[in-house]
N, CA, C and O atoms as a DFTB+ gen file, in Angstrom:
172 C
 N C O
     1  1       0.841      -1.162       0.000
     2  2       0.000       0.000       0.000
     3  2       0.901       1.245       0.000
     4  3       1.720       1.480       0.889
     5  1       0.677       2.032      -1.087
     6  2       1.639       3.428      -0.548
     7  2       1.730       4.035       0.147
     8  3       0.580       4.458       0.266
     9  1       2.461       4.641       1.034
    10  2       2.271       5.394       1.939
    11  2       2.991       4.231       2.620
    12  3       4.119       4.219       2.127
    13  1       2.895       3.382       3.394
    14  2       3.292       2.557       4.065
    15  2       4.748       2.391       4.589
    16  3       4.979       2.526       5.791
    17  1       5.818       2.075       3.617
    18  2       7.132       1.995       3.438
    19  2       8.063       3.191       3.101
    20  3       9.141       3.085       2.517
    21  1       7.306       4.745       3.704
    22  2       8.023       5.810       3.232
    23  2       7.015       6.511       2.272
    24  3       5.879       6.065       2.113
    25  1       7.290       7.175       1.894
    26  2       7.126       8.427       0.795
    27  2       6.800       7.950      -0.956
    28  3       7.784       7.658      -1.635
    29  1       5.711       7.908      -1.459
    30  2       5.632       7.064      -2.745
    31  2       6.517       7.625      -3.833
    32  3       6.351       8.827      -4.040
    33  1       7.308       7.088      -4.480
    34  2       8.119       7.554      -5.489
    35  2       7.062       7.485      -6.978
    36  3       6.249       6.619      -7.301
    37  1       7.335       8.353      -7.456
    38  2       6.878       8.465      -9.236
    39  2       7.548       8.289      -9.905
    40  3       8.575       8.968      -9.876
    41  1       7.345       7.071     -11.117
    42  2       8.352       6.737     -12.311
    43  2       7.413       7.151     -12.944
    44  3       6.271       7.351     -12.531
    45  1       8.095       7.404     -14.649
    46  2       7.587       7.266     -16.219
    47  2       7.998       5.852     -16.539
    48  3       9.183       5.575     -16.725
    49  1       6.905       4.831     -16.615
    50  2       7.073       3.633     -17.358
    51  2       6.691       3.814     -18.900
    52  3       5.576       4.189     -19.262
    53  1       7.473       3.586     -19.544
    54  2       6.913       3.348     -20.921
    55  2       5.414       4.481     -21.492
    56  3       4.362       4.202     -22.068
    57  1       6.106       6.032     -20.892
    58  2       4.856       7.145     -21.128
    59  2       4.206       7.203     -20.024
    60  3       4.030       8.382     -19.718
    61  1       3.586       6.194     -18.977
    62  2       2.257       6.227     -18.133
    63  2       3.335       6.597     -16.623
    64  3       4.460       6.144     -16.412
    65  1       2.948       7.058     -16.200
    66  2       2.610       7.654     -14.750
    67  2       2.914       6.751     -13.968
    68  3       2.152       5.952     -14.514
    69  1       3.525       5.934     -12.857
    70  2       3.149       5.461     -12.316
    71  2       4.105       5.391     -10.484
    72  3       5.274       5.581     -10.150
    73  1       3.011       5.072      -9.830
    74  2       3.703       5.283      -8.569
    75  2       3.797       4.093      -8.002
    76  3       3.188       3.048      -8.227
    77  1       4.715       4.392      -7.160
    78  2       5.884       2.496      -6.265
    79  2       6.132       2.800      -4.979
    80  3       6.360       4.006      -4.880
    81  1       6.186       2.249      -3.976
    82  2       5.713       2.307      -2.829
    83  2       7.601       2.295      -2.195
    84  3       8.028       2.845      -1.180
    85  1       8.277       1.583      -3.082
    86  2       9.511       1.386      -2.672
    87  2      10.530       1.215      -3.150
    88  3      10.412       1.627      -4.304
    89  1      12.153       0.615      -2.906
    90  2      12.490       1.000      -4.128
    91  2      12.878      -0.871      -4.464
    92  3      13.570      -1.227      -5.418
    93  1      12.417      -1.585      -3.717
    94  2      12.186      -3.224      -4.252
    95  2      11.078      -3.362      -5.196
    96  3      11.240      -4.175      -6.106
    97  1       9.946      -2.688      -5.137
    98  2       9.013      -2.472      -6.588
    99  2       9.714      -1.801      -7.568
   100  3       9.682      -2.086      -8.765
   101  1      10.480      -0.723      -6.955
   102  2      11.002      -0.303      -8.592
   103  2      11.785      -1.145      -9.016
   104  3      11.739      -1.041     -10.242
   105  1      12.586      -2.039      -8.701
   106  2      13.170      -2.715      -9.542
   107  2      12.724      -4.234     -10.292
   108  3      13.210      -4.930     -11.183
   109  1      11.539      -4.313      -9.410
   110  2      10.548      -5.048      -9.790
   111  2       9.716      -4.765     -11.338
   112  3       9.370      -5.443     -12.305
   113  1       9.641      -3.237     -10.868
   114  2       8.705      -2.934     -12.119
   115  2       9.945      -2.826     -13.480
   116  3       9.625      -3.236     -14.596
   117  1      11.012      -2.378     -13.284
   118  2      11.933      -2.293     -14.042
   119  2      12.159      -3.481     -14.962
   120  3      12.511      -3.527     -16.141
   121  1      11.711      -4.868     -13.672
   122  2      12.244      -5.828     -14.524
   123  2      11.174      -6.483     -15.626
   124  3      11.610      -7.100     -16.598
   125  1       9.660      -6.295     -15.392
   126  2       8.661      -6.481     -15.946
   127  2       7.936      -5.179     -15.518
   128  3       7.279      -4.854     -14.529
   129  1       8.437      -4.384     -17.008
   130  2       7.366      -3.464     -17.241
   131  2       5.912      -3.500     -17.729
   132  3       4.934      -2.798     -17.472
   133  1       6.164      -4.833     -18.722
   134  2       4.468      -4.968     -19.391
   135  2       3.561      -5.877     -18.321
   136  3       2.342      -6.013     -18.428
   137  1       4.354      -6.458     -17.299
   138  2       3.493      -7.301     -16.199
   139  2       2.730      -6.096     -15.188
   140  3       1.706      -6.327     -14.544
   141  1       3.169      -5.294     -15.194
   142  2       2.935      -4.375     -13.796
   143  2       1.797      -3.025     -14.832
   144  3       0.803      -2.390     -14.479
   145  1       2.524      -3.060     -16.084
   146  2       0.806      -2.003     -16.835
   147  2      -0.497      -2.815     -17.193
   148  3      -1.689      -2.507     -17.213
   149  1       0.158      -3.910     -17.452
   150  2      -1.243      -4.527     -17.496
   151  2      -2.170      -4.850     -16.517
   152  3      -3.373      -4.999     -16.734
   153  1      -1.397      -5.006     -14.999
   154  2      -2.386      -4.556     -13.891
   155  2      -2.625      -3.578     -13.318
   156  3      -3.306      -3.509     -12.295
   157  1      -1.881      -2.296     -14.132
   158  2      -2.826      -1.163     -13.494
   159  2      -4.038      -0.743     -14.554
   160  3      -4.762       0.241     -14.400
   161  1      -4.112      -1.650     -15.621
   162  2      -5.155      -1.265     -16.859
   163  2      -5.935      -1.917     -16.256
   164  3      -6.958      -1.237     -16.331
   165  1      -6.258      -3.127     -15.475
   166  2      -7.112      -4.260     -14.882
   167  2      -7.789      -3.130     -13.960
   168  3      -8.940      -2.696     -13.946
   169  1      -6.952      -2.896     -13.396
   170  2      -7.392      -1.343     -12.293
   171  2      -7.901      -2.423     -11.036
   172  3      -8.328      -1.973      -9.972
């Protein structure tokens, strides 16, 4: 949940917006970018 682990950081993935709670998601999201937009399109 953001907020949780600190202060939410904002990346640009591939154009879209998106915010990470930490910096073990960012490198998460780094490593699968199309896994992590396709569940924020799921919403």
């Amino acid at each position: 949940m953001l907020g949780t682990m600190g202060a939410p950081q904002e990346m640009d993935v591939k154009g879209q917006q998106v915010w990470i709670c930490c910096d073990d998601c960012k490198d998460q999201l780094l490593e699968n970018p199309d896994e992590f937009l396709a569940k924020l399109k799921k919403g």
